[in-house]
mmCIF file of the N, C-alpha and C atoms, coordinates in Angstrom:
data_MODEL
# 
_entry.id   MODEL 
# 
loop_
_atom_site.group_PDB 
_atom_site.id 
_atom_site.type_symbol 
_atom_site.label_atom_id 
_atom_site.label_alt_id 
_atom_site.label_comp_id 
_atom_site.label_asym_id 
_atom_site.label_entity_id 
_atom_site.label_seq_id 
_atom_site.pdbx_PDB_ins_code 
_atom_site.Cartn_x 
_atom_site.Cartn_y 
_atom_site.Cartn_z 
_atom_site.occupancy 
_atom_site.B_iso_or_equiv 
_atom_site.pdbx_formal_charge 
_atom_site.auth_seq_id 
_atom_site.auth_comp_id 
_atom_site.auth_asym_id 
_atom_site.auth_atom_id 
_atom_site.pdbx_PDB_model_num 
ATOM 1   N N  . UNK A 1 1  ? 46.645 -141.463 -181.777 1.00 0.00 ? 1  UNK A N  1 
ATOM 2   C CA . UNK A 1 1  ? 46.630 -142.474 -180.747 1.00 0.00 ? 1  UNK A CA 1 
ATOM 3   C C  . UNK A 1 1  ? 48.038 -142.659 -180.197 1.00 0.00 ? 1  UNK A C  1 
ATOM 4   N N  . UNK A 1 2  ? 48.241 -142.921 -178.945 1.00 0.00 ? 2  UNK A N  1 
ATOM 5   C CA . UNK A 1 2  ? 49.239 -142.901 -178.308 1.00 0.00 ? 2  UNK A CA 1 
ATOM 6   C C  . UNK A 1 2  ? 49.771 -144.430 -178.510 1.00 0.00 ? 2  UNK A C  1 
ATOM 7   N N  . UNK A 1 3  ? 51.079 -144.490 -179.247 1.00 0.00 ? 3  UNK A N  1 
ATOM 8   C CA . UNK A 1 3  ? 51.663 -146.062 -179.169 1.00 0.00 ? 3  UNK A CA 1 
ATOM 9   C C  . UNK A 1 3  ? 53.414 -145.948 -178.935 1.00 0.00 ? 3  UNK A C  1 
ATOM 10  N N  . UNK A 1 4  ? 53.574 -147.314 -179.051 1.00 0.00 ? 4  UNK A N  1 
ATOM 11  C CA . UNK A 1 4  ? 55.470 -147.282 -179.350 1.00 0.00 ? 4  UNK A CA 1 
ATOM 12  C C  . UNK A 1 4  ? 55.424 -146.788 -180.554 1.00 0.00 ? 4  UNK A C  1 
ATOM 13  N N  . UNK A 1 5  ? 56.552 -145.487 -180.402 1.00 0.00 ? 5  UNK A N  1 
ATOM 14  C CA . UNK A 1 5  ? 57.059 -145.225 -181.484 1.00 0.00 ? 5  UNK A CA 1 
ATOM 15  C C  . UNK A 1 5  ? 56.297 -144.088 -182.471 1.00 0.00 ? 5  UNK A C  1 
ATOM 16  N N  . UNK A 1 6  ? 55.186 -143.931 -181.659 1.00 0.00 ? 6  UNK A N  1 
ATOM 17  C CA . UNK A 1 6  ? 54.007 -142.776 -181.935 1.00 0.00 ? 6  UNK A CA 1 
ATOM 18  C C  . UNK A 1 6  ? 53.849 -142.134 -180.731 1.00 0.00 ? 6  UNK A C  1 
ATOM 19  N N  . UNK A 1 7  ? 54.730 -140.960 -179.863 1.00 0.00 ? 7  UNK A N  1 
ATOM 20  C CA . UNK A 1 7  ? 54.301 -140.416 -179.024 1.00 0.00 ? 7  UNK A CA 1 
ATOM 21  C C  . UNK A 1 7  ? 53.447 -139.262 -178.951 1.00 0.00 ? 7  UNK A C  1 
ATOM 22  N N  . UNK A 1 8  ? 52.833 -139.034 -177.797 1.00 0.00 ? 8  UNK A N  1 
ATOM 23  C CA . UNK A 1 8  ? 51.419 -138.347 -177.847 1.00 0.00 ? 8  UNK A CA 1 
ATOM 24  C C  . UNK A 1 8  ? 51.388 -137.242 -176.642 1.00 0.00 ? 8  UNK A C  1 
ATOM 25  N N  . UNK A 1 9  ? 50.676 -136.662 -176.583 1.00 0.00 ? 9  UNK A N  1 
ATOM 26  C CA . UNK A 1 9  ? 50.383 -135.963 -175.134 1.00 0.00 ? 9  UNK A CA 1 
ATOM 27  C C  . UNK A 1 9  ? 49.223 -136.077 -174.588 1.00 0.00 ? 9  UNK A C  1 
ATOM 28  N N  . UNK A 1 10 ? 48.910 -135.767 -173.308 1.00 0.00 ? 10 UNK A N  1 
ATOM 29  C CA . UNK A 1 10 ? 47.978 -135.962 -172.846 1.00 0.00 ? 10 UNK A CA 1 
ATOM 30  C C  . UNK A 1 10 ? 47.403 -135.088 -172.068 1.00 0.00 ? 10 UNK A C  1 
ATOM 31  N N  . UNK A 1 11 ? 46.797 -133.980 -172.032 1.00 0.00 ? 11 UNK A N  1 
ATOM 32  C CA . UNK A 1 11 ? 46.516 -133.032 -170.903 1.00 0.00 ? 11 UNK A CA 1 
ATOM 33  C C  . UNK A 1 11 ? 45.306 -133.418 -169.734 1.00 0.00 ? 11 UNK A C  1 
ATOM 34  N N  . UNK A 1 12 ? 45.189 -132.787 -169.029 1.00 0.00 ? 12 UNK A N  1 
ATOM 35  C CA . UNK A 1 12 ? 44.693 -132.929 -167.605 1.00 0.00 ? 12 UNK A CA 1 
ATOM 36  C C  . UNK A 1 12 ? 42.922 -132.986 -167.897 1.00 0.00 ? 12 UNK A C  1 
ATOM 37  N N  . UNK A 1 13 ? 42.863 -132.558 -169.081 1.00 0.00 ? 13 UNK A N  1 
ATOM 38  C CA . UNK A 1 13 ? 41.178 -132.861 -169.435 1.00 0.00 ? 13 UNK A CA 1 
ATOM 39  C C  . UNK A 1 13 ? 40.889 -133.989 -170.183 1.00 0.00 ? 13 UNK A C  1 
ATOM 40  N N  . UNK A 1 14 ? 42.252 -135.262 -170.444 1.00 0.00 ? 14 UNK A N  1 
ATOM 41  C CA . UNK A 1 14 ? 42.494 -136.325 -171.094 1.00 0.00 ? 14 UNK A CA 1 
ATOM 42  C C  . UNK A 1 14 ? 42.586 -135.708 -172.745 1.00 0.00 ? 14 UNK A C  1 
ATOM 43  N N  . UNK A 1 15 ? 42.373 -134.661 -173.363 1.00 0.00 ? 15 UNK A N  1 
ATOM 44  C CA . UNK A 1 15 ? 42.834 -134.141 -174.767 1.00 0.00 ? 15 UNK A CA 1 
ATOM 45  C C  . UNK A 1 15 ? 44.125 -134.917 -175.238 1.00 0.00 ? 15 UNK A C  1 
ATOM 46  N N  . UNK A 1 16 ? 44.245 -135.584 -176.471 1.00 0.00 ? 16 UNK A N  1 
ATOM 47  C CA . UNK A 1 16 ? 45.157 -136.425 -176.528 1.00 0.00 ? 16 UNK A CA 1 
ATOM 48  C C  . UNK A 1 16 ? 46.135 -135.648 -177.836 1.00 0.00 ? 16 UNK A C  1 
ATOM 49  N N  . UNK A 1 17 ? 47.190 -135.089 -178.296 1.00 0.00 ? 17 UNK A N  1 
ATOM 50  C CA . UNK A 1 17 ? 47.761 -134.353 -179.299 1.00 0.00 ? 17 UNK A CA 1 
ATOM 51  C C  . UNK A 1 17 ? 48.858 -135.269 -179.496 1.00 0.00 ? 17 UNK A C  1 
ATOM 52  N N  . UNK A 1 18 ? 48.810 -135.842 -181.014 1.00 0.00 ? 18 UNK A N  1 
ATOM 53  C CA . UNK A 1 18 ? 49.870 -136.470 -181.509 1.00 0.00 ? 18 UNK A CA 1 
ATOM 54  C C  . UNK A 1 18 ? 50.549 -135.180 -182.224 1.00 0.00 ? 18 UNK A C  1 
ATOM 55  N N  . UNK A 1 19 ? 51.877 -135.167 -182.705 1.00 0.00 ? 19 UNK A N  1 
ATOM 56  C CA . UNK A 1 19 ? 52.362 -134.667 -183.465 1.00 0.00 ? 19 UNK A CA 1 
ATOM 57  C C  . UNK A 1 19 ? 53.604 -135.202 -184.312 1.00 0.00 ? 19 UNK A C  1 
ATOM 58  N N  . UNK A 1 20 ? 52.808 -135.735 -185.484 1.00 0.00 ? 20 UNK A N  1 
ATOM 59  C CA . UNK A 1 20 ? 53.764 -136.584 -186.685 1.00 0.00 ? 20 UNK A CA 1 
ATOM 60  C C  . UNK A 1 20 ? 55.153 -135.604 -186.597 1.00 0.00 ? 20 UNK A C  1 
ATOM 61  N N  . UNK A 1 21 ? 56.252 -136.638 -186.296 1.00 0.00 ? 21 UNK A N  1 
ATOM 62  C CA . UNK A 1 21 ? 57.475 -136.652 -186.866 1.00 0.00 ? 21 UNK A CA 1 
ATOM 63  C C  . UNK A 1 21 ? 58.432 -135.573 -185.132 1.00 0.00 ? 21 UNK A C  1 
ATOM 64  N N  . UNK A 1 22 ? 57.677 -135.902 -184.081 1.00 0.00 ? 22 UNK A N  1 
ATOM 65  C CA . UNK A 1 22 ? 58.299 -135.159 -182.881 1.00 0.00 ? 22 UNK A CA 1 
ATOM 66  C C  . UNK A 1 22 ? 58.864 -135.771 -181.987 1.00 0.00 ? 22 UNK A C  1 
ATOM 67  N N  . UNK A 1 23 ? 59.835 -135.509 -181.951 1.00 0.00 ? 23 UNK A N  1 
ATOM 68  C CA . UNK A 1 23 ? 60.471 -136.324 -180.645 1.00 0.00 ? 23 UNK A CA 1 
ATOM 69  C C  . UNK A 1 23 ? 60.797 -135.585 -179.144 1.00 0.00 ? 23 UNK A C  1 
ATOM 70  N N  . UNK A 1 24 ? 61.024 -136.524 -178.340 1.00 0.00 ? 24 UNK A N  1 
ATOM 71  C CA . UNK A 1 24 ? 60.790 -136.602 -176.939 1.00 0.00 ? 24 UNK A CA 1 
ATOM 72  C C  . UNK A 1 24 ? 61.605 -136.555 -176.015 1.00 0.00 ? 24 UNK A C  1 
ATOM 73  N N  . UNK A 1 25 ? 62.381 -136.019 -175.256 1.00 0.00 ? 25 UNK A N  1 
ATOM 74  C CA . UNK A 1 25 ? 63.098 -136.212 -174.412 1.00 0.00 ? 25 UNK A CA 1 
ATOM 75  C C  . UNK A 1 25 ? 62.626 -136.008 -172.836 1.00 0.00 ? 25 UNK A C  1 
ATOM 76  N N  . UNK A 1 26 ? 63.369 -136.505 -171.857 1.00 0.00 ? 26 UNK A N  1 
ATOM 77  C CA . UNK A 1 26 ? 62.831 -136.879 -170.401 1.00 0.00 ? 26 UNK A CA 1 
ATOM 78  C C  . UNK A 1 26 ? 64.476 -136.396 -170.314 1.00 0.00 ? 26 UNK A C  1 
ATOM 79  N N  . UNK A 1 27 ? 64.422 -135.977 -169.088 1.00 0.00 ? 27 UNK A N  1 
ATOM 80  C CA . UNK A 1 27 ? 65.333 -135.297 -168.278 1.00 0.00 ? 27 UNK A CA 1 
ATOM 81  C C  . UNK A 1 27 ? 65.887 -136.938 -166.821 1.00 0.00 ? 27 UNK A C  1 
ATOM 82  N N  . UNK A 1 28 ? 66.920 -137.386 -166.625 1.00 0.00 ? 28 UNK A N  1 
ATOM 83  C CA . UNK A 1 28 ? 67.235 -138.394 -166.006 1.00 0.00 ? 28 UNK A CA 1 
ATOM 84  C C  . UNK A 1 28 ? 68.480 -138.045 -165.218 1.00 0.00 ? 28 UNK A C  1 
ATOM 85  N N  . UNK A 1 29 ? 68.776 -136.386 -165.106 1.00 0.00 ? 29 UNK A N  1 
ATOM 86  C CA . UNK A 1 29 ? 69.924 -136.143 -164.124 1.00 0.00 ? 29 UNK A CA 1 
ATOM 87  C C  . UNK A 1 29 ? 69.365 -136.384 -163.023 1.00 0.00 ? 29 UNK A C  1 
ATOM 88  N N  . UNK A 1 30 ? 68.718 -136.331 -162.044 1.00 0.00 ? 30 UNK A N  1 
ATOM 89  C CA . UNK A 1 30 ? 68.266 -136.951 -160.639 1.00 0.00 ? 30 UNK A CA 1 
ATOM 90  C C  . UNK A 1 30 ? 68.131 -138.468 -160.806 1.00 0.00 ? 30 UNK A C  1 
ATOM 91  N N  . UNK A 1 31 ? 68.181 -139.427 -161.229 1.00 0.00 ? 31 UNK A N  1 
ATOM 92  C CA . UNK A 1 31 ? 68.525 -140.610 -161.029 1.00 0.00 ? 31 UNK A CA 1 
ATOM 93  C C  . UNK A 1 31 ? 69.217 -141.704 -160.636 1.00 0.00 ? 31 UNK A C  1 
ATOM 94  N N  . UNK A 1 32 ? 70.530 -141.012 -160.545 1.00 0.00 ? 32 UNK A N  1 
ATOM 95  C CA . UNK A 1 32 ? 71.522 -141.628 -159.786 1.00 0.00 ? 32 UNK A CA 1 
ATOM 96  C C  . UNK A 1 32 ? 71.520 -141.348 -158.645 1.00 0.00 ? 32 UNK A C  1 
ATOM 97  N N  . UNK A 1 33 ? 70.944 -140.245 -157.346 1.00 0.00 ? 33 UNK A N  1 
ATOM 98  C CA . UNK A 1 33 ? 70.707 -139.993 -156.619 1.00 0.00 ? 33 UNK A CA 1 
ATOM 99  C C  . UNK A 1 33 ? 69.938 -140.990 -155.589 1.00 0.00 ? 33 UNK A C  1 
ATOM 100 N N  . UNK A 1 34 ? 69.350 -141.738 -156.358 1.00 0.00 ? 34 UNK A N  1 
ATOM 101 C CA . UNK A 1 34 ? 68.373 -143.092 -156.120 1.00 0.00 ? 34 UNK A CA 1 
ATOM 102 C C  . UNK A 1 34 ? 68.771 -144.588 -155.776 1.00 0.00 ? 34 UNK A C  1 
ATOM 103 N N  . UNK A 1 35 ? 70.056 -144.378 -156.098 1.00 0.00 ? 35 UNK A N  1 
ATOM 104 C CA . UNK A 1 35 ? 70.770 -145.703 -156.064 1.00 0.00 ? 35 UNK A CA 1 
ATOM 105 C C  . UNK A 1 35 ? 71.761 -145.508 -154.927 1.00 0.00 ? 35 UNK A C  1 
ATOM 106 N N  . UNK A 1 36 ? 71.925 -146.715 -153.913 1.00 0.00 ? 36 UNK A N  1 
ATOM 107 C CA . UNK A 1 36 ? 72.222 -146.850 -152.763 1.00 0.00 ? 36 UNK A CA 1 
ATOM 108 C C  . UNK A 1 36 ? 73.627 -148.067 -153.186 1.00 0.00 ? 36 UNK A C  1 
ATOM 109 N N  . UNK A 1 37 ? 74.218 -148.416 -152.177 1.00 0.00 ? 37 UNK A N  1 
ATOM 110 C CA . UNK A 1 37 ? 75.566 -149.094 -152.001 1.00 0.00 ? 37 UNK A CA 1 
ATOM 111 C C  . UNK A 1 37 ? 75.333 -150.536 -153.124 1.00 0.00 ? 37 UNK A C  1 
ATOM 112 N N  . UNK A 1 38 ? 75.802 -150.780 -153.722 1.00 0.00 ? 38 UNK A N  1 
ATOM 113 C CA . UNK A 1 38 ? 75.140 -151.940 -154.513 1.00 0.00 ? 38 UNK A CA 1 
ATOM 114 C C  . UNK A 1 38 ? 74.543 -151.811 -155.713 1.00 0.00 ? 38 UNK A C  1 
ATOM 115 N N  . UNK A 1 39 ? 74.393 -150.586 -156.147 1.00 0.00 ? 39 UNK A N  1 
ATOM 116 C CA . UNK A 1 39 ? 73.480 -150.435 -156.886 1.00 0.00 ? 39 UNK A CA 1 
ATOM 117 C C  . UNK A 1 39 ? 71.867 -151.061 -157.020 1.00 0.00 ? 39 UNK A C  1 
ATOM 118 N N  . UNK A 1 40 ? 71.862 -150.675 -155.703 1.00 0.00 ? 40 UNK A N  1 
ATOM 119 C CA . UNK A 1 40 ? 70.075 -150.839 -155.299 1.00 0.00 ? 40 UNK A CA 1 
ATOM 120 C C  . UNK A 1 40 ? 69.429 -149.400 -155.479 1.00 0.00 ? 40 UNK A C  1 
ATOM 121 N N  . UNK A 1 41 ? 68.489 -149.703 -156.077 1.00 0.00 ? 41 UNK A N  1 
ATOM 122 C CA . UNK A 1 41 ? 67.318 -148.802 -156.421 1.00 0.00 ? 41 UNK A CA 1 
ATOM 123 C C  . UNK A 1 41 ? 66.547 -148.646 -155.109 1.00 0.00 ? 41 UNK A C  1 
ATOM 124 N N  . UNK A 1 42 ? 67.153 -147.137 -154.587 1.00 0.00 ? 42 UNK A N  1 
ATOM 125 C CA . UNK A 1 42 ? 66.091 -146.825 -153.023 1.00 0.00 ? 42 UNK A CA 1 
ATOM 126 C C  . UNK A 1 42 ? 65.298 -145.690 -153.038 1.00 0.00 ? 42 UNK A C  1 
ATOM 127 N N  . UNK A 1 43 ? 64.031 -145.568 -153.563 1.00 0.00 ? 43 UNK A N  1 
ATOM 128 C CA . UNK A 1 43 ? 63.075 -144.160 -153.627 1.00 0.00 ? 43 UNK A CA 1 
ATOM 129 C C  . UNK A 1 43 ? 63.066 -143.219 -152.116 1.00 0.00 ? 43 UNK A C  1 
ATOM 130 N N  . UNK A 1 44 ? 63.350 -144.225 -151.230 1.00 0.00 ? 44 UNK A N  1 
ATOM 131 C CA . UNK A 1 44 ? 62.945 -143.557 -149.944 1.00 0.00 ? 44 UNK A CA 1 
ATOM 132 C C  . UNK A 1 44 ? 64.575 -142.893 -149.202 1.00 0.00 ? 44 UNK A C  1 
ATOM 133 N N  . UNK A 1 45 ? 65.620 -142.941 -150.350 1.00 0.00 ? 45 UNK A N  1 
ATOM 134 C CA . UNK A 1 45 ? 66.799 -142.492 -149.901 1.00 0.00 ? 45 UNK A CA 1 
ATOM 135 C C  . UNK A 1 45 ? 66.889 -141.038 -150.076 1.00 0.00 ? 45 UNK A C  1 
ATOM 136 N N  . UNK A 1 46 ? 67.309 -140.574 -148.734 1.00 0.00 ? 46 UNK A N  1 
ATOM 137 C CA . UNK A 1 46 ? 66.956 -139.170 -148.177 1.00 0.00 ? 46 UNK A CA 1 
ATOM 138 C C  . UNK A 1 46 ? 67.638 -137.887 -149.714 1.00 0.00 ? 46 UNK A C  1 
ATOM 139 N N  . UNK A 1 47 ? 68.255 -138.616 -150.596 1.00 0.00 ? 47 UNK A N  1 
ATOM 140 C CA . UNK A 1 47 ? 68.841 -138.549 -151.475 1.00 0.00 ? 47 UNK A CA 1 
ATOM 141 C C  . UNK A 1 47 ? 68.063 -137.551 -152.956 1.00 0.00 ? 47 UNK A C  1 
ATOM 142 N N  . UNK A 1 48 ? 67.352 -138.900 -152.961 1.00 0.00 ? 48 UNK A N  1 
ATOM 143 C CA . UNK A 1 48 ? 66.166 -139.422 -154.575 1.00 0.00 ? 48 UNK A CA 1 
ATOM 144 C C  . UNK A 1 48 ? 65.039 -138.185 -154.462 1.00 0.00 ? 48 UNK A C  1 
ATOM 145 N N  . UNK A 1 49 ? 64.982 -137.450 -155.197 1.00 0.00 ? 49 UNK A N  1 
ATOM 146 C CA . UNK A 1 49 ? 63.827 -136.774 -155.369 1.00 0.00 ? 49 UNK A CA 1 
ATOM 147 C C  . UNK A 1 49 ? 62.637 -137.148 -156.296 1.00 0.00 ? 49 UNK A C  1 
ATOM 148 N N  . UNK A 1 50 ? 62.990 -138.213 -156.972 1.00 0.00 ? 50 UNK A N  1 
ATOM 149 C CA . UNK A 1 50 ? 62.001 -138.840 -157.787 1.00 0.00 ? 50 UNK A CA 1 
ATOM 150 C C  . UNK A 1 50 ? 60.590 -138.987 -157.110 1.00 0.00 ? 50 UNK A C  1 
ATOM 151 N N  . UNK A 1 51 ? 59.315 -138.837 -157.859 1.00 0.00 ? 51 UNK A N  1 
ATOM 152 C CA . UNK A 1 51 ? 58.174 -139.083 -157.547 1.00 0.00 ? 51 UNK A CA 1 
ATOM 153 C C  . UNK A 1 51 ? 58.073 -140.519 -156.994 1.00 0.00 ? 51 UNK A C  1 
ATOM 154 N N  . UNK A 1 52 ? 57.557 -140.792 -155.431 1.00 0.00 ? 52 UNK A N  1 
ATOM 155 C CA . UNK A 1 52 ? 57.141 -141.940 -154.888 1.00 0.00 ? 52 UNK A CA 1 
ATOM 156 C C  . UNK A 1 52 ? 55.876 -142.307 -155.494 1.00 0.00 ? 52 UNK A C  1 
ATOM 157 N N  . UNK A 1 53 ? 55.973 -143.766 -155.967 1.00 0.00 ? 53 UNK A N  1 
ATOM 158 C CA . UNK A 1 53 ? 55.139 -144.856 -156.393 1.00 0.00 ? 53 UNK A CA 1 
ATOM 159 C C  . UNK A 1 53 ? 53.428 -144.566 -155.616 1.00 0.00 ? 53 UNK A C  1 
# 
């Protein structure tokens, strides 16, 4: 089961694969790309390649 601190996967047929004792990393170099004068968070800055909401 997918929780905090118990991560899981999930594939496209909803198949759910825990695997005791694995950890996780996410990639967050495009993120600063996103942030505008102020440190405002702008998705629509010609910039941000992040997935729109």
């Amino acid at each position: 089961r997918c929780t905090e601190n118990n991560p899981c996967e999930v594939d496209a047929n909803g198949n759910v694969t825990v695997r005791e004792g694995i950890n996780y990393a996410q990639e967050i170099y495009n993120i600063p790309a996103c942030f505008t004068t102020g440190n405002q968070l702008n998705l629509n800055a010609s910039t941000c390649t992040l997935p729109k909401p």
